[in-house]
C-alpha positions as CSV (number, residue, x, y, z in Angstrom):
1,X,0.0,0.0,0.0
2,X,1.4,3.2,-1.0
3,X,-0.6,6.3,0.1
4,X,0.8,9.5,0.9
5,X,-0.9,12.6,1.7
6,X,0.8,15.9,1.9
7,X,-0.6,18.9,4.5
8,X,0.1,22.2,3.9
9,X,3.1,22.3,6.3
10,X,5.0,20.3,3.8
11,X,4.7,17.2,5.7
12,X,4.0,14.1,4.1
13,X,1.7,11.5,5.9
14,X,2.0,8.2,4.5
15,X,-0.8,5.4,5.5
16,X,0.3,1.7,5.6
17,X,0.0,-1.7,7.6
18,X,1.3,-1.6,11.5
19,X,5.2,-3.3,12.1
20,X,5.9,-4.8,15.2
21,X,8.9,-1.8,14.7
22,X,6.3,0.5,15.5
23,X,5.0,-0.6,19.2
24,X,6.7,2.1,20.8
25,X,5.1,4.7,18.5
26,X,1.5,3.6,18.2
27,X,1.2,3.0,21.9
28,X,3.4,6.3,22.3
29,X,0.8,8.2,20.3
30,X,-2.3,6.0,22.0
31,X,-1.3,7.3,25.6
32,X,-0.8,10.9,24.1
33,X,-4.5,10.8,22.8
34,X,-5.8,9.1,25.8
35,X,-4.5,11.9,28.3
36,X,-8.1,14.0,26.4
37,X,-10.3,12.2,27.8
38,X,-12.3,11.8,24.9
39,X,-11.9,7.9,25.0
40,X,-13.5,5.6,27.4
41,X,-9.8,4.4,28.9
42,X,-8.2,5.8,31.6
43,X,-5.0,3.8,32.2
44,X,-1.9,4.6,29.9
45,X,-0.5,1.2,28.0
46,X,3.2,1.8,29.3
47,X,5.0,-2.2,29.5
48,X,6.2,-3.8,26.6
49,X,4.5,-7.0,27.6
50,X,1.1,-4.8,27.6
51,X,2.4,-3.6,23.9
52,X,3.9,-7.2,22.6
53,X,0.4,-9.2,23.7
54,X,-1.7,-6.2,22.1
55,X,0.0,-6.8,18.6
56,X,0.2,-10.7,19.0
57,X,-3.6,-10.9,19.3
58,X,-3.8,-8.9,16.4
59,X,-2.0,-10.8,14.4
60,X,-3.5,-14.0,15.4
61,X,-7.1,-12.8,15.1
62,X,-6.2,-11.4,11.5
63,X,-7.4,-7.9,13.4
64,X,-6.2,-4.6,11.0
65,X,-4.2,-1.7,12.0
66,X,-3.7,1.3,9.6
67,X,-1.1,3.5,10.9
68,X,-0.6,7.6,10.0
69,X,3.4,7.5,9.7
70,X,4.8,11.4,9.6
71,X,7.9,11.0,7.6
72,X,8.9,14.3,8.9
73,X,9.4,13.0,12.2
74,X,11.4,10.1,13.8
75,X,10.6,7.3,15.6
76,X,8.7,6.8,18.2
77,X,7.3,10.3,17.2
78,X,6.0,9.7,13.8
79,X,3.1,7.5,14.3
80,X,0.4,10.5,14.4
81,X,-2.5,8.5,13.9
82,X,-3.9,4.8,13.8
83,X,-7.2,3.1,12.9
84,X,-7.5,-0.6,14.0
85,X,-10.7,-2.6,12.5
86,X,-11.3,-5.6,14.9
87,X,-13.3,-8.9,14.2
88,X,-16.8,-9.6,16.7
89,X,-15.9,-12.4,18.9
90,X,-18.7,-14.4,17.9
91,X,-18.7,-16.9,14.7
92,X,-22.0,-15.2,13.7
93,X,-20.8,-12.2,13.3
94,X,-17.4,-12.8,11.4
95,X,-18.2,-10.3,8.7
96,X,-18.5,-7.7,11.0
97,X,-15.8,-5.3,12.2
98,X,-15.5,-2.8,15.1
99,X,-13.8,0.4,14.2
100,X,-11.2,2.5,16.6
101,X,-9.0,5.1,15.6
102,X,-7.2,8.1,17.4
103,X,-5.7,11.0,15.7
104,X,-3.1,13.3,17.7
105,X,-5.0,16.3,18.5
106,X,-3.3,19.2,16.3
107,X,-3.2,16.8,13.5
108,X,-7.0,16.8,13.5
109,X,-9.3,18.3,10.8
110,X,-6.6,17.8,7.9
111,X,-7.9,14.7,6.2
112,X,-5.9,11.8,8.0
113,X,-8.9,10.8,10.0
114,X,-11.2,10.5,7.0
115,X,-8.3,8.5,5.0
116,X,-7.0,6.3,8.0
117,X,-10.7,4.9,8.3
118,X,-11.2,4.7,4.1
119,X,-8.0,2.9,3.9
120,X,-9.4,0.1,6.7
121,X,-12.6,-0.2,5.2
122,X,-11.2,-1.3,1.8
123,X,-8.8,-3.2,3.3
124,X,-11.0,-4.9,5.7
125,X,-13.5,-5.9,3.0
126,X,-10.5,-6.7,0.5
127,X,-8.3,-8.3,3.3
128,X,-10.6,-9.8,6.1
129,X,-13.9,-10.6,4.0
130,X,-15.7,-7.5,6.1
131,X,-19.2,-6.5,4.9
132,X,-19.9,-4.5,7.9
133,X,-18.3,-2.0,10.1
134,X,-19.7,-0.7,13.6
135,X,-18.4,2.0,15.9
136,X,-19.2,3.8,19.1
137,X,-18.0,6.9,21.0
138,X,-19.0,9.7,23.2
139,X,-22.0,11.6,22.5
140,X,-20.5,14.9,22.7
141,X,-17.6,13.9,20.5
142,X,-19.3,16.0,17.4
143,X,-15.9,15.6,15.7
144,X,-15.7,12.2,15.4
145,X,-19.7,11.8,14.7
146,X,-19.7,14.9,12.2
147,X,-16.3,12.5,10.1
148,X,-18.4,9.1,10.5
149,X,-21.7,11.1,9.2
150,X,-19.4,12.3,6.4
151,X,-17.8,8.8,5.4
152,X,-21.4,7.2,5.5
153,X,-21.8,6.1,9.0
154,X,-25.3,5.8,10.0
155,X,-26.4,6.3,13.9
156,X,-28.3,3.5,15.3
157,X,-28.3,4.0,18.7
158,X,-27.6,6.0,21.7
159,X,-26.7,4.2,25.1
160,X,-27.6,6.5,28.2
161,X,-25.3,7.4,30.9
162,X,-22.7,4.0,29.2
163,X,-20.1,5.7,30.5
164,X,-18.3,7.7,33.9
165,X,-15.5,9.8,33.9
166,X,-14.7,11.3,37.4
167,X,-18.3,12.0,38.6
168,X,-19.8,13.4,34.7
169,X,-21.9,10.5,32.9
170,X,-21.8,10.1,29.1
171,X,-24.1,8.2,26.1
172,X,-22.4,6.4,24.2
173,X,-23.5,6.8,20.5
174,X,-23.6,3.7,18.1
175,X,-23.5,3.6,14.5
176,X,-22.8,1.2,11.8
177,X,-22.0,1.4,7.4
178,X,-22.3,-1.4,5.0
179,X,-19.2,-1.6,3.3
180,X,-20.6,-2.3,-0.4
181,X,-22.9,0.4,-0.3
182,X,-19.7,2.9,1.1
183,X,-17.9,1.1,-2.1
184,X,-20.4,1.6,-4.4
185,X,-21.4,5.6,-3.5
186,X,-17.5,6.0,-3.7
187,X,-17.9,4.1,-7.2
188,X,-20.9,6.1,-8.3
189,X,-19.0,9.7,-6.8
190,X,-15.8,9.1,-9.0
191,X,-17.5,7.9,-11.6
192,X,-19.7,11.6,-11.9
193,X,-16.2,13.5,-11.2
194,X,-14.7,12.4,-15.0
């Protein structure tokens, strides 16, 4: 996978597969993010057991990590972003995939979001036989609802008071895309550009 997209800074952000080289600066980046409390997690992932175990059951579950690599920076500084599509544990549901991703905060609202979670959906549906994705997060993250709404994410849920940080409750909003019907409007969109 080569994709590269340049900002206006001059930096050049390319998007490929996680290494095991690149531990240190996904979890690196993870805690950063974490420290917003935008996320339902609380505890930084600091031990490289913690790290190692995290990217063995990845492998072994076929999971899929996308990975925003700033090749301006260097390592364990250039991982800027990730987006990690997980399979449902039950056997039913083995065409489904759970989206996460985190984006450091000042690299926000430049397009790496939208393309770190493009890039997984093809990739899932191409790589892991994915026909469905699902997500979830805060209710009062309108960032990250307003980029799903924009890739094609449809809300079909809200869970009340799902989640406590300090002594403030928060819903937890659910939504969910079918991943031929995202293919096909992409399909349809490119096709009206020519």
């Amino acid at each position: 996978m080569k994709d590269i997209l340049e900002l206006s800074s001059g930096e050049k952000i390319r998007f490929r597969h996680i290494k095991k080289a690149d531990l240190d600066a996904v979890w690196r980046n993870f805690n950063e993010v974490v420290k917003e409390d935008i996320y339902p997690v609380f505890s930084p992932v600091e031990t490289q057991y913690e790290k190692e175990s995290w990217y063995d059951n990845l492998k072994r579950e076929k999971n899929l990590c996308i990975v925003a690599d700033n090749l301006n920076l260097e390592h364990p500084f250039n991982v800027i972003g990730q987006c990690e599509i997980s399979n449902i544990e039950w056997d039913a549901s083995r065409h489904v995939g759970s989206l996460g991703i985190i984006v450091q905060h000042k690299y926000r609202d430049l397009g790496i979001g939208y393309r770190l979670i493009d890039i997984a959906i093809r990739d899932a549906y191409k790589l892991n036989n994915k026909k469905k994705i699902i997500l979830s997060c805060f209710s009062n993250n309108e960032r990250a609802i307003h980029l799903y709404k924009k890739i094609g994410f449809i809300k079909v849920g809200q869970r009340k008071a799902q989640f406590k940080i300090e002594e403030n409750y928060y819903d937890e909003v659910l939504m969910d895309l079918c991943i031929e019907d995202y293919l096909n409007k992409k399909k349809h969109l490119n096709l009206e550009s020519k």
